[in-house]
Structures are given as structure tokens and as C-alpha cells.
Gaussian input, Z-matrix of N, CA and C with variables (Angstrom, degrees):
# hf/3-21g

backbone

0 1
 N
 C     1     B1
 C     2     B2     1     A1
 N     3     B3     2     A2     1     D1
 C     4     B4     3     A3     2     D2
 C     5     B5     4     A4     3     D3
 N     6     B6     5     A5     4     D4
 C     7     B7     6     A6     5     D5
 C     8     B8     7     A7     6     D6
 N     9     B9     8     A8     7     D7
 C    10    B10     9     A9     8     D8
 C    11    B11    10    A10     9     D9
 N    12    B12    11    A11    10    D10
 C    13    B13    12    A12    11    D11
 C    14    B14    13    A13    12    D12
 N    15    B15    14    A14    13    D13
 C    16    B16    15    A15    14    D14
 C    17    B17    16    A16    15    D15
 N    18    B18    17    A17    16    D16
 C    19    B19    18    A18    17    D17
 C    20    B20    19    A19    18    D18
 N    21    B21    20    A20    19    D19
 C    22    B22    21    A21    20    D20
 C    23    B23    22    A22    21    D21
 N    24    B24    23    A23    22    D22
 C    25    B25    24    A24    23    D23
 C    26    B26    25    A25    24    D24
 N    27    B27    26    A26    25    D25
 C    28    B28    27    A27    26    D26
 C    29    B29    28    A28    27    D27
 N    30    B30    29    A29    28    D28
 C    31    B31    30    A30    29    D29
 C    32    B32    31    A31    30    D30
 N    33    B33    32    A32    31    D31
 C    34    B34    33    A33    32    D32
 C    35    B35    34    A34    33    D33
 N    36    B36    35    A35    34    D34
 C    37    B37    36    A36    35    D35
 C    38    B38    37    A37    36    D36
 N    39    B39    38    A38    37    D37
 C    40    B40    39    A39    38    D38
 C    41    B41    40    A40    39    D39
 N    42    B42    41    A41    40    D40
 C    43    B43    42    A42    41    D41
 C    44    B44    43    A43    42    D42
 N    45    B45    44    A44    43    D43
 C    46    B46    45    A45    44    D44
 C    47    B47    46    A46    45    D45
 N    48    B48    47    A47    46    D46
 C    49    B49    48    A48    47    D47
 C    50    B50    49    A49    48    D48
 N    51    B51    50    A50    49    D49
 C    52    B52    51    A51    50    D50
 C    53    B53    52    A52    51    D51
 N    54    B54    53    A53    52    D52
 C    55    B55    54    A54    53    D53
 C    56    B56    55    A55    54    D54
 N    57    B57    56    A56    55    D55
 C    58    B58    57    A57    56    D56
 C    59    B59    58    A58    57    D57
 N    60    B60    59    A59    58    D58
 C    61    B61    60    A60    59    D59
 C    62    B62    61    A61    60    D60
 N    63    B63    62    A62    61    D61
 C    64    B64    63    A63    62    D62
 C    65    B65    64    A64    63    D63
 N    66    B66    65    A65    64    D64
 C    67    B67    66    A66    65    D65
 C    68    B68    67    A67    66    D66
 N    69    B69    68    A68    67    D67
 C    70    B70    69    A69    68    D68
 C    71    B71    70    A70    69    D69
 N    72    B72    71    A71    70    D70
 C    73    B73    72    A72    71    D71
 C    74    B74    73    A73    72    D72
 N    75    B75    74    A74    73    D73
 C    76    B76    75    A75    74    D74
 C    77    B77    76    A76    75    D75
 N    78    B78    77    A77    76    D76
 C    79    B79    78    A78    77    D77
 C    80    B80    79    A79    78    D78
 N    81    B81    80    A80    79    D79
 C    82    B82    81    A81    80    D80
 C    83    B83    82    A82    81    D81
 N    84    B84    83    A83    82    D82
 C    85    B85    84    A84    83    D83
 C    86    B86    85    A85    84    D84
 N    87    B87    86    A86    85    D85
 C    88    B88    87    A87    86    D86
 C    89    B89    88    A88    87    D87
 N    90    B90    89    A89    88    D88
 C    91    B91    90    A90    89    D89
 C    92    B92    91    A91    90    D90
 N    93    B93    92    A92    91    D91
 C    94    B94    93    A93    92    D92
 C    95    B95    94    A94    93    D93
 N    96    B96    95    A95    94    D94
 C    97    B97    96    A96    95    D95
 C    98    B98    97    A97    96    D96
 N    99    B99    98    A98    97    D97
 C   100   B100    99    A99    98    D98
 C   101   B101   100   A100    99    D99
 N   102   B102   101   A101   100   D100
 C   103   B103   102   A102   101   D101
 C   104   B104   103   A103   102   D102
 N   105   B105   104   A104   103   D103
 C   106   B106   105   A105   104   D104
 C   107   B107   106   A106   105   D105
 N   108   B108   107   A107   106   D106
 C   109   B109   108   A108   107   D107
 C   110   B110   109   A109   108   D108
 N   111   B111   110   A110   109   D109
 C   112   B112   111   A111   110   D110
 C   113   B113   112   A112   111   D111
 N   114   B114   113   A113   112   D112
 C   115   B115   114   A114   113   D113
 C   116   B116   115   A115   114   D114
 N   117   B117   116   A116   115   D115
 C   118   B118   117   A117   116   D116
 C   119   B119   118   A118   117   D117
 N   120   B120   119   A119   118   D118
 C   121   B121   120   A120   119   D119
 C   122   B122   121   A121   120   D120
 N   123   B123   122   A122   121   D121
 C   124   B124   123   A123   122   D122
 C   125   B125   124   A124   123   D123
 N   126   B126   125   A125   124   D124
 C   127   B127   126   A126   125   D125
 C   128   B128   127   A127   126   D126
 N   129   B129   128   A128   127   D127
 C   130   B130   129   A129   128   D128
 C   131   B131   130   A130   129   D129
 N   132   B132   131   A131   130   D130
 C   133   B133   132   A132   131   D131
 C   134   B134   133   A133   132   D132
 N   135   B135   134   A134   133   D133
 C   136   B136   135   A135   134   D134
 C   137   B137   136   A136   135   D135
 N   138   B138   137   A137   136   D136
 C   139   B139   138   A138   137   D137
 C   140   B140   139   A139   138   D138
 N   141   B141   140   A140   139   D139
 C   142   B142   141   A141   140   D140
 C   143   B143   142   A142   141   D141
 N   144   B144   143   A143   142   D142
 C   145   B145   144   A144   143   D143
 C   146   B146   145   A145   144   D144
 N   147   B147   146   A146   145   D145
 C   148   B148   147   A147   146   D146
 C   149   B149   148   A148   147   D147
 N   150   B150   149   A149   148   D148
 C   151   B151   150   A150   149   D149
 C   152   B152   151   A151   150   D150
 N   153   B153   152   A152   151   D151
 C   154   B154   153   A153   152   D152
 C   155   B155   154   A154   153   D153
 N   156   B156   155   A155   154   D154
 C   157   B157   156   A156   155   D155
 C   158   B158   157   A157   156   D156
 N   159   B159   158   A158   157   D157
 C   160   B160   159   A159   158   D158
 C   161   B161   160   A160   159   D159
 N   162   B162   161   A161   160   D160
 C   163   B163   162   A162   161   D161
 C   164   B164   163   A163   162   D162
 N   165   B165   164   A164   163   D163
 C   166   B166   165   A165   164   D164
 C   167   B167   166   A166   165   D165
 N   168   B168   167   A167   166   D166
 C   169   B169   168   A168   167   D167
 C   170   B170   169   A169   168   D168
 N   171   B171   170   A170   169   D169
 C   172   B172   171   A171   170   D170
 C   173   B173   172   A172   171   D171
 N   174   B174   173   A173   172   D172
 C   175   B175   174   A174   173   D173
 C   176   B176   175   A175   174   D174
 N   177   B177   176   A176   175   D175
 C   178   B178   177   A177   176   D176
 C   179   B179   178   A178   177   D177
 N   180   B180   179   A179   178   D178
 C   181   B181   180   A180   179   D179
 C   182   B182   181   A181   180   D180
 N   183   B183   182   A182   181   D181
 C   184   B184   183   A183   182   D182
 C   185   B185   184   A184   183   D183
 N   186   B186   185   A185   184   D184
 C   187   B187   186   A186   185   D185
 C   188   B188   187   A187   186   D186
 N   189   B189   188   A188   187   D187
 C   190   B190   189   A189   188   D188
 C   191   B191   190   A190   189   D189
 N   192   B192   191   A191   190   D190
 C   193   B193   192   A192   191   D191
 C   194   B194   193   A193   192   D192
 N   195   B195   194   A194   193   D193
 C   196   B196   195   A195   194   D194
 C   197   B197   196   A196   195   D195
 N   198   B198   197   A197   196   D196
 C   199   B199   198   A198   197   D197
 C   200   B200   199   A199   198   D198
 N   201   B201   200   A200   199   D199
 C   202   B202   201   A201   200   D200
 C   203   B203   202   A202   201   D201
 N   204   B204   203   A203   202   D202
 C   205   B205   204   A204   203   D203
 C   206   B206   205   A205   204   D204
 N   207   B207   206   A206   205   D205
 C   208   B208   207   A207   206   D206
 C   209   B209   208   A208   207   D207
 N   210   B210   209   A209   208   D208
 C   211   B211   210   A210   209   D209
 C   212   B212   211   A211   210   D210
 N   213   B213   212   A212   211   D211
 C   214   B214   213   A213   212   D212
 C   215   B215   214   A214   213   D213
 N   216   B216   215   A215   214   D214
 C   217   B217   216   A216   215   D215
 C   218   B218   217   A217   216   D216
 N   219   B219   218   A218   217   D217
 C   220   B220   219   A219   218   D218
 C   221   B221   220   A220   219   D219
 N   222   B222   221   A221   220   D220
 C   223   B223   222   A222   221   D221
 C   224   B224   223   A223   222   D222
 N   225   B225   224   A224   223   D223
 C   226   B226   225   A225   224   D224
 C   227   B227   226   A226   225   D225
 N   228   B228   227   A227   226   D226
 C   229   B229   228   A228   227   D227
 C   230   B230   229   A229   228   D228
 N   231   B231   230   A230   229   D229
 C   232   B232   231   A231   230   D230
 C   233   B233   232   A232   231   D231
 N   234   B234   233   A233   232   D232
 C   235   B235   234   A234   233   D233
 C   236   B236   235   A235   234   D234
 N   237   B237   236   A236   235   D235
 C   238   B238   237   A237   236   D236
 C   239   B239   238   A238   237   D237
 N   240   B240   239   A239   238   D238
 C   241   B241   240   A240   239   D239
 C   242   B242   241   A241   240   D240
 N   243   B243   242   A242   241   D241
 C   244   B244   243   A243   242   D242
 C   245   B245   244   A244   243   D243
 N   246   B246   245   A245   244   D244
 C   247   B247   246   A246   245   D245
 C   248   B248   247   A247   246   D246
 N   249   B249   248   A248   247   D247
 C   250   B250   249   A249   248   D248
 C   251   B251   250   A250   249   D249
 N   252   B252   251   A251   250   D250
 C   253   B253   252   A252   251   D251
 C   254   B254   253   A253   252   D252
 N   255   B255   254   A254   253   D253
 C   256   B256   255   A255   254   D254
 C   257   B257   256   A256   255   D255
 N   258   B258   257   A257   256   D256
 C   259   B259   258   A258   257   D257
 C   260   B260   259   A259   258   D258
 N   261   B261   260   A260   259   D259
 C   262   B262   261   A261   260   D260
 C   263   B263   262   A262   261   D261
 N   264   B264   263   A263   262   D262
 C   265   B265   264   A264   263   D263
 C   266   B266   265   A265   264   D264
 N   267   B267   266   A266   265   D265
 C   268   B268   267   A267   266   D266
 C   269   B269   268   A268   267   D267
 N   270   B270   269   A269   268   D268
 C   271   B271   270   A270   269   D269
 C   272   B272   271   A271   270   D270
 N   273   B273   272   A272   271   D271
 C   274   B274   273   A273   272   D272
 C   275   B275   274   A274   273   D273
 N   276   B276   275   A275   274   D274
 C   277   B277   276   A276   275   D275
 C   278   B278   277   A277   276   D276
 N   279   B279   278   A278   277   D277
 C   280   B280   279   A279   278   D278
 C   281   B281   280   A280   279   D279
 N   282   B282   281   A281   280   D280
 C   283   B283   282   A282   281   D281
 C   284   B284   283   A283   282   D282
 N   285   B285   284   A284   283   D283
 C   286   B286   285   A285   284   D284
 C   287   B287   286   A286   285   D285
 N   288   B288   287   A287   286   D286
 C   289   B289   288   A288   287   D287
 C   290   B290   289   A289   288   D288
 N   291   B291   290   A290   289   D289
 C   292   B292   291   A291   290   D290
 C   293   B293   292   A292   291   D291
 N   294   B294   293   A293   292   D292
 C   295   B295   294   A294   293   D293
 C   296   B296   295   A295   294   D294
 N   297   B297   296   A296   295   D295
 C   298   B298   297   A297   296   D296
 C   299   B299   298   A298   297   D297
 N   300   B300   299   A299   298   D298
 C   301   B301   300   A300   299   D299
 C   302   B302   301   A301   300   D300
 N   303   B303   302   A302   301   D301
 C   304   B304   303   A303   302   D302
 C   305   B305   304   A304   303   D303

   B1=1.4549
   B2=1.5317
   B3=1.6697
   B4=1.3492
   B5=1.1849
   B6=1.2328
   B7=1.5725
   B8=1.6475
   B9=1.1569
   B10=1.6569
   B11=1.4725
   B12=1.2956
   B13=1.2742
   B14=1.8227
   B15=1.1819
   B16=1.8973
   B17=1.5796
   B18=1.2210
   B19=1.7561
   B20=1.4308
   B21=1.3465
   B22=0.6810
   B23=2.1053
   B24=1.5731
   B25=1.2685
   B26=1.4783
   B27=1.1217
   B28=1.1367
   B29=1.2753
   B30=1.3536
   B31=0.9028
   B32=1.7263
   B33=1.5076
   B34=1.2681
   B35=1.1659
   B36=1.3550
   B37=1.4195
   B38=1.4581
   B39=1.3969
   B40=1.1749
   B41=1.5060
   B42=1.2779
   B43=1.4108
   B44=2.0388
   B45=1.2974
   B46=1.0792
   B47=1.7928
   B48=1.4091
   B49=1.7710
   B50=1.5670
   B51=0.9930
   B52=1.2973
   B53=1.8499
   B54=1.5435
   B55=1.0654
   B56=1.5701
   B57=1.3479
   B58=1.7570
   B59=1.1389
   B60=1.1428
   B61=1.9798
   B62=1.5068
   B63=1.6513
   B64=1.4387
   B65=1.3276
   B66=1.3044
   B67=1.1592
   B68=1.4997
   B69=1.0634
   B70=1.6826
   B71=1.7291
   B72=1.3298
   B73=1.3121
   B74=1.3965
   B75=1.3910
   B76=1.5818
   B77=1.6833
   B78=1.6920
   B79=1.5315
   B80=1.7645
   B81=1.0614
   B82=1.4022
   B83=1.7298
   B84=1.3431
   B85=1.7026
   B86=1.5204
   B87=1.1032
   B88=1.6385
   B89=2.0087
   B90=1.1321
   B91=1.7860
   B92=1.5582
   B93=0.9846
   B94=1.8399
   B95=1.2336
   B96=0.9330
   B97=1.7845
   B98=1.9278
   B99=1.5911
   B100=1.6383
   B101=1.4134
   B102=1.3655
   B103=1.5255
   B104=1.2558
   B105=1.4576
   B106=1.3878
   B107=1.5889
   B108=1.2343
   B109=1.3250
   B110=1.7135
   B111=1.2535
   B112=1.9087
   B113=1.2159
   B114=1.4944
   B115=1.9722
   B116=1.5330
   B117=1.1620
   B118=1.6348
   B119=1.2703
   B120=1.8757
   B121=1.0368
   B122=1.4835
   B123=1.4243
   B124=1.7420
   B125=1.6306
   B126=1.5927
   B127=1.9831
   B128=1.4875
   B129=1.2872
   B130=1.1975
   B131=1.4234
   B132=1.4600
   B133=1.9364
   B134=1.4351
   B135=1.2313
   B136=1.6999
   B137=1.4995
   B138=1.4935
   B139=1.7472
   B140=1.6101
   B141=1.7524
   B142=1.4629
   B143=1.2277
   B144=1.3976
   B145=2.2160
   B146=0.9200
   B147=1.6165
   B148=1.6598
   B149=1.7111
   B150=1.2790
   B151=1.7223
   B152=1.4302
   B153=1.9543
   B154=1.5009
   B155=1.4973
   B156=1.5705
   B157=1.6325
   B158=1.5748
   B159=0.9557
   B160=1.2274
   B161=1.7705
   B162=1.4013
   B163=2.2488
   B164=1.3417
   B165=1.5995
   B166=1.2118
   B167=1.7743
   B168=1.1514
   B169=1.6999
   B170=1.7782
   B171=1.0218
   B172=1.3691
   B173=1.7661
   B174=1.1749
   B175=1.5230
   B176=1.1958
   B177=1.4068
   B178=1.5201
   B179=1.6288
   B180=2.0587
   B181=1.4872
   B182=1.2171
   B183=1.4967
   B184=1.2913
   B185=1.8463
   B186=0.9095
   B187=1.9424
   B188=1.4313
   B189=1.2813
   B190=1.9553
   B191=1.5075
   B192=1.2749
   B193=1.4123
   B194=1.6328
   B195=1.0318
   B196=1.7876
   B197=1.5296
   B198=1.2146
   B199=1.8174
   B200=1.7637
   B201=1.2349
   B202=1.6780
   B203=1.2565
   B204=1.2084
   B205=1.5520
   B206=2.0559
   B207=1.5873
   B208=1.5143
   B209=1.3777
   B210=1.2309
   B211=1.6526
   B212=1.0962
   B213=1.6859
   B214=1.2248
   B215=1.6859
   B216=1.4737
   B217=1.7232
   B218=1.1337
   B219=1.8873
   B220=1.0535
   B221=1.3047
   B222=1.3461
   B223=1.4607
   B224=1.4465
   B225=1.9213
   B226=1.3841
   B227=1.6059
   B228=0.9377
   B229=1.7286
   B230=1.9365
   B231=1.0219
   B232=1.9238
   B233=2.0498
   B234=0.9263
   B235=1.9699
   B236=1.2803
   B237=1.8051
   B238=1.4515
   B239=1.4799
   B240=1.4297
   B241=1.6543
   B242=1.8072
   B243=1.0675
   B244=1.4216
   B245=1.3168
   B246=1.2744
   B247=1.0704
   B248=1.8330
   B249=1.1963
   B250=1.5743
   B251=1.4827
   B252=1.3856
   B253=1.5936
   B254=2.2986
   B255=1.1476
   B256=1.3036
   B257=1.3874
   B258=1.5623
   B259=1.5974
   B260=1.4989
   B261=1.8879
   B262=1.6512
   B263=1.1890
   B264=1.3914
   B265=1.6981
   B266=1.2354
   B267=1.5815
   B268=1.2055
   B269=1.6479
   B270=1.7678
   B271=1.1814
   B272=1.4843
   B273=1.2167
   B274=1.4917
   B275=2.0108
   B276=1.2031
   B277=1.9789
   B278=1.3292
   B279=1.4101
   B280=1.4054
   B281=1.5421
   B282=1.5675
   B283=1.1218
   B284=1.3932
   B285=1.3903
   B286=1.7749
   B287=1.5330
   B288=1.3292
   B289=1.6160
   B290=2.3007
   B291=1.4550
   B292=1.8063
   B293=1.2084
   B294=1.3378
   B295=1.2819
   B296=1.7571
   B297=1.6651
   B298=1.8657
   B299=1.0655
   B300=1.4120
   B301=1.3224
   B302=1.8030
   B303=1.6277
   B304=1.2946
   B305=1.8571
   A1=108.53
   A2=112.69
   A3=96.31
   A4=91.99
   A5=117.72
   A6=142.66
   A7=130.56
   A8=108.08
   A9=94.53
   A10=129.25
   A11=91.15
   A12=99.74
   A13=153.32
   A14=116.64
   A15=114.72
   A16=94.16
   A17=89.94
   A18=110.86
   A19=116.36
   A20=131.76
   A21=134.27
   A22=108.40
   A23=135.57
   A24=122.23
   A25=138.50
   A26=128.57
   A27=113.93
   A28=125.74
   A29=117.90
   A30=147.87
   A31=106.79
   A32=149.25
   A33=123.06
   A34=111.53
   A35=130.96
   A36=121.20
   A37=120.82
   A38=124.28
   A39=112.46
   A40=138.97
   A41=115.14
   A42=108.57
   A43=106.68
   A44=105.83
   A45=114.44
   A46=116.18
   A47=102.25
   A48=116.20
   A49=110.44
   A50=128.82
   A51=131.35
   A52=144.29
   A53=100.27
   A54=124.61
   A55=118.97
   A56=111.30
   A57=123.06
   A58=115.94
   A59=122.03
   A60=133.48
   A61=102.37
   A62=111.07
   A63=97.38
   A64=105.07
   A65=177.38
   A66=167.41
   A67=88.11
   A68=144.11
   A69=145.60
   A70=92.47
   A71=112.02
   A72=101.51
   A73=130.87
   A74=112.52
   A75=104.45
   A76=96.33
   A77=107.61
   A78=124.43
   A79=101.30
   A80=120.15
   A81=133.45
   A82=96.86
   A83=107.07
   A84=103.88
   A85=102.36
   A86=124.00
   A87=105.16
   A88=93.67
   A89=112.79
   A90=125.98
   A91=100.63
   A92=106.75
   A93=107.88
   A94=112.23
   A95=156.79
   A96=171.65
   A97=98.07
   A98=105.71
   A99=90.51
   A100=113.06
   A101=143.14
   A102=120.81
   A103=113.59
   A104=126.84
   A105=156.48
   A106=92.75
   A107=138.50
   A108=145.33
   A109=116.53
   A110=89.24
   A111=111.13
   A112=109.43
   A113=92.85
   A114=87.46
   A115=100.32
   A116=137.68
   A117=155.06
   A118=104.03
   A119=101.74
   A120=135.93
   A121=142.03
   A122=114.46
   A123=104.58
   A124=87.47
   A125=77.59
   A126=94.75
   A127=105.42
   A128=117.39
   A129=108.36
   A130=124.95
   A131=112.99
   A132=111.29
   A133=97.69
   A134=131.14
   A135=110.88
   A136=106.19
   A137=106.18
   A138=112.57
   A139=106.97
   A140=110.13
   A141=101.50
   A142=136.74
   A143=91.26
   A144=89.30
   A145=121.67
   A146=112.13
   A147=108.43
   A148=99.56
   A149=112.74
   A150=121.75
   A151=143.66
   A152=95.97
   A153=112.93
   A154=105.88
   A155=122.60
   A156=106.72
   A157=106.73
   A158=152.97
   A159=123.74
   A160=128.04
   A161=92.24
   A162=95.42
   A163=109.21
   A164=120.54
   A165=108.09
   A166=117.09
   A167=137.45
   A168=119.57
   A169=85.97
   A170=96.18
   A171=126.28
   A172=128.53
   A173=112.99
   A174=125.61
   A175=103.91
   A176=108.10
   A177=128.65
   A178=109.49
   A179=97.02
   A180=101.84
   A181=118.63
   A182=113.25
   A183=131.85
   A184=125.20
   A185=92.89
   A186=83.39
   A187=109.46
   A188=113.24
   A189=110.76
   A190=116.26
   A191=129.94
   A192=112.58
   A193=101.15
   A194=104.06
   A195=95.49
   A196=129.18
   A197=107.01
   A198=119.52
   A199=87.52
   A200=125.79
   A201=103.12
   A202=133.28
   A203=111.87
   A204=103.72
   A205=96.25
   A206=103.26
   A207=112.76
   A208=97.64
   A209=131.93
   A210=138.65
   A211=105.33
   A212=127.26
   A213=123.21
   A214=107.58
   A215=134.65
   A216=132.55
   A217=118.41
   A218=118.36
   A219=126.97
   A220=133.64
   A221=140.87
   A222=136.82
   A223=117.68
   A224=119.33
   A225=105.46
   A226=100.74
   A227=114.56
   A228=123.73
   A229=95.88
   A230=117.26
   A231=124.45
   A232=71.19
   A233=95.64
   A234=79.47
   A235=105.71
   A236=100.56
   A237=108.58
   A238=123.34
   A239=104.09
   A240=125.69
   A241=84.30
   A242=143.15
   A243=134.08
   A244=118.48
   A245=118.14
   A246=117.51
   A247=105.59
   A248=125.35
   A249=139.01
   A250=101.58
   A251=120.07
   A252=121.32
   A253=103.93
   A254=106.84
   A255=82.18
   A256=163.04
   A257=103.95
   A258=120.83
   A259=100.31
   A260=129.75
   A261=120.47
   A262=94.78
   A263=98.09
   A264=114.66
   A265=125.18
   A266=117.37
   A267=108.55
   A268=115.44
   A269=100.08
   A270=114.71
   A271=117.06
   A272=138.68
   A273=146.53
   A274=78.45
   A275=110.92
   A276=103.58
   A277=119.69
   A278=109.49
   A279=103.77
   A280=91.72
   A281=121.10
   A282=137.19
   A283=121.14
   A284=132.77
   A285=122.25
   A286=76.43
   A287=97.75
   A288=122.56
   A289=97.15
   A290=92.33
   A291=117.14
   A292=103.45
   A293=144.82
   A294=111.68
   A295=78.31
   A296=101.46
   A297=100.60
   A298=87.22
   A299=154.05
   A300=156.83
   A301=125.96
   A302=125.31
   A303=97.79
   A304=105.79
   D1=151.30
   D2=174.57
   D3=-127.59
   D4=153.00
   D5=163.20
   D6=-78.66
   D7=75.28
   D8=178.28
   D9=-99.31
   D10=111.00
   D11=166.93
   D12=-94.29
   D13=107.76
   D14=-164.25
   D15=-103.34
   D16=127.33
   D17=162.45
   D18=-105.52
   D19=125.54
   D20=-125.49
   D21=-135.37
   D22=107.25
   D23=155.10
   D24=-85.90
   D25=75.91
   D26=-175.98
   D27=-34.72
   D28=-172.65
   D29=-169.12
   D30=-96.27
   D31=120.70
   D32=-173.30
   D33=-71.64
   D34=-37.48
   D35=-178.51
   D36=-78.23
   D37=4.84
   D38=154.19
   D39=-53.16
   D40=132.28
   D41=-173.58
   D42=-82.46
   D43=152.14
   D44=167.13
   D45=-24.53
   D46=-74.63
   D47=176.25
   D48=-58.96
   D49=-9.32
   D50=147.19
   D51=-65.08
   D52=-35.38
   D53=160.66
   D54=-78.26
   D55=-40.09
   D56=165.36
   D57=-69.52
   D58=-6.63
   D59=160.15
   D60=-74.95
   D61=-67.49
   D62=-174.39
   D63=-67.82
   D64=-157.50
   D65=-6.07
   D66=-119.29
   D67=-33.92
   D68=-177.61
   D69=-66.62
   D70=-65.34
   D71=-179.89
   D72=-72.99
   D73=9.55
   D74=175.81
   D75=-91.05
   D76=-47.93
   D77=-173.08
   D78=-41.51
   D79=-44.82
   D80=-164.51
   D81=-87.23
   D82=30.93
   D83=153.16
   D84=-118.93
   D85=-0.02
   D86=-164.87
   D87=-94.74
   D88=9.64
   D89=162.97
   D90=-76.95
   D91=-31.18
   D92=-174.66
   D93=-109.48
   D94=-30.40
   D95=-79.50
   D96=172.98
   D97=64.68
   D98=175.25
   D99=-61.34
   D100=12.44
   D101=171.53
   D102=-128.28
   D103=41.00
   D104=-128.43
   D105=-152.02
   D106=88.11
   D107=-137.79
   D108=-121.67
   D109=-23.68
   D110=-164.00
   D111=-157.87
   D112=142.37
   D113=176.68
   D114=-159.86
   D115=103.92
   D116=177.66
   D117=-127.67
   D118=142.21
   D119=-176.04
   D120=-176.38
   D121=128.44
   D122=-155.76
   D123=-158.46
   D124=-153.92
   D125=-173.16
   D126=-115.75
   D127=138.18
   D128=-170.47
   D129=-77.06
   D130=138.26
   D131=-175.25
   D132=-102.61
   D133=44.24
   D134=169.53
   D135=-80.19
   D136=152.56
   D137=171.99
   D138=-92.28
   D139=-0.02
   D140=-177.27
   D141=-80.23
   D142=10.53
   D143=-169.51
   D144=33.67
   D145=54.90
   D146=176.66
   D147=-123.38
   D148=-12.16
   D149=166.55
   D150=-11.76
   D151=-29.55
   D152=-163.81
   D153=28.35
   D154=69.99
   D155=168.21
   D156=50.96
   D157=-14.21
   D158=150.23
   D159=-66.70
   D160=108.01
   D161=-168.89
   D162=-100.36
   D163=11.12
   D164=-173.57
   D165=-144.75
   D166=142.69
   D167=-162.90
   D168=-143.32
   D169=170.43
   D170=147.09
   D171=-167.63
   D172=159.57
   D173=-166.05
   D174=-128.57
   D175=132.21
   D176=171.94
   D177=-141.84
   D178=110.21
   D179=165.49
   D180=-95.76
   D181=149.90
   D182=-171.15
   D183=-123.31
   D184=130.45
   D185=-161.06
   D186=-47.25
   D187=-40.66
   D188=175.80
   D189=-149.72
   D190=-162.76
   D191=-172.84
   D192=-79.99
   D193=-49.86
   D194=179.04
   D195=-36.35
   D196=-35.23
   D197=-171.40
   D198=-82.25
   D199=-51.32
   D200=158.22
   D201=-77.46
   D202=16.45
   D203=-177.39
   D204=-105.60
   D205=-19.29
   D206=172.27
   D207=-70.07
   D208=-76.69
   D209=-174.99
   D210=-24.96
   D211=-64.61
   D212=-169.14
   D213=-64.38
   D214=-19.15
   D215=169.82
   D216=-71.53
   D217=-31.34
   D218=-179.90
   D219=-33.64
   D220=97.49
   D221=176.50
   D222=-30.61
   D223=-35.04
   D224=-175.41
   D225=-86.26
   D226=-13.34
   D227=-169.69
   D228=-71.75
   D229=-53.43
   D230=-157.27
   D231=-77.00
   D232=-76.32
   D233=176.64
   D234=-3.16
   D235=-107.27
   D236=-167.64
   D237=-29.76
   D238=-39.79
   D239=-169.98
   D240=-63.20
   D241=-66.06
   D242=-175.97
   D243=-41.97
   D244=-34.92
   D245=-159.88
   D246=-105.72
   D247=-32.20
   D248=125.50
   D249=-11.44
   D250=-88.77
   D251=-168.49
   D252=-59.49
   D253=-63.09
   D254=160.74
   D255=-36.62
   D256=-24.40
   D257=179.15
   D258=-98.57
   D259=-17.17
   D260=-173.32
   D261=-91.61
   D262=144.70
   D263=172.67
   D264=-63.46
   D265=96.50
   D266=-177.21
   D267=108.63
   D268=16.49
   D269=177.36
   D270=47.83
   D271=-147.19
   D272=-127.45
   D273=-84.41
   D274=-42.85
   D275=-179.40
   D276=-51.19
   D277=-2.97
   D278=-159.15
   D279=-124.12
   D280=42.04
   D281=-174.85
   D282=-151.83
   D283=128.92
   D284=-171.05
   D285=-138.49
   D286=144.51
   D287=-169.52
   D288=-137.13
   D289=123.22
   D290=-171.98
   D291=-96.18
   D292=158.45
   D293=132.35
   D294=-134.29
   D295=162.99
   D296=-178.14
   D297=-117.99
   D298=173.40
   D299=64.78
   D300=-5.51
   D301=63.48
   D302=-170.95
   D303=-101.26

């Protein structure tokens, strides 16, 4: 399985229902993406102040590297992914991309 994980800075003037669009539209690939398994995403509640300004993540598991290595070619995926880099502050910087092997 792989684990991907995006941490995420918005934008400050984004509104709440704006940010629940992009995470709606990433979630709304695992309808297209059969090995696309999981998909969570929010704002982060740690008390650790270890965040560097990143307040927002989401996780998407994938049955093996291939079923993410399709997601990431996907036409609706480079979509969302546009529109992802458009809403973080500071474009593609305002984005850290994981992937785990578990």
C-alpha cells in the first residue's frame, strides 16, 4: 500500500467552503481511480507547533505504487492538482508532497 500524503497552506483569504471544494474534488477521484482506497482530509489540531504554517493535509491510500502512479496521470487528478496549487499560498511552496510505502 502506499500512503500519500499532502500538507497543505492555504491561501489566508480563502474561505472555509472553498477549501471543502478542493478536498471534495480530490475525494471525488477515488469514483474513477479503482485502486484509490482512502481519502481524508481537514485542518490540522496538533498542540505541537511544529506545522511550519502548514494548517491543512490530506491522505490518499492506494493499493500499490502503480494505482498511484495512475492517479497522479489522471486528467481529473492534474485538474484538481491545478486547482490545489492555485488555492496554497504561494503556489506549488505552499505544498509538501509524502508518499510512505506501508
Amino acid at each position: 500500500m502506499i500512503r500519500h500524503i499532502v500538507l497543505v497552506k492555504f491561501r489566508a483569504e480563502l474561505a472555509q467552503a472553498d477549501i471543502d471544494a478542493v478536498f471534495a474534488e480530490l475525494d471525488a477521484l477515488r469514483a474513477v481511480m479503482p485502486g484509490m482506497l482512502n481519502f481524508r482530509a481537514g485542518a490540522n489540531v496538533s498542540r505541537e507547533g511544529l506545522n511550519r504554517g502548514f494548517g491543512h493535509a490530506f491522505i490518499a491510500d492506494f493499493a500499490d505504487a502503480a494505482a498511484r502512479d495512475a492517479y497522479l496521470e489522471h486528467p481529473q487528478h492534474k485538474a484538481a492538482g491545478a486547482r490545489l496549487v492555485s488555492a496554497a499560498a504561494n503556489g506549488r511552496d505552499g505544498i509538501l508532497v509524502l508518499d510512505l510505502a506501508c
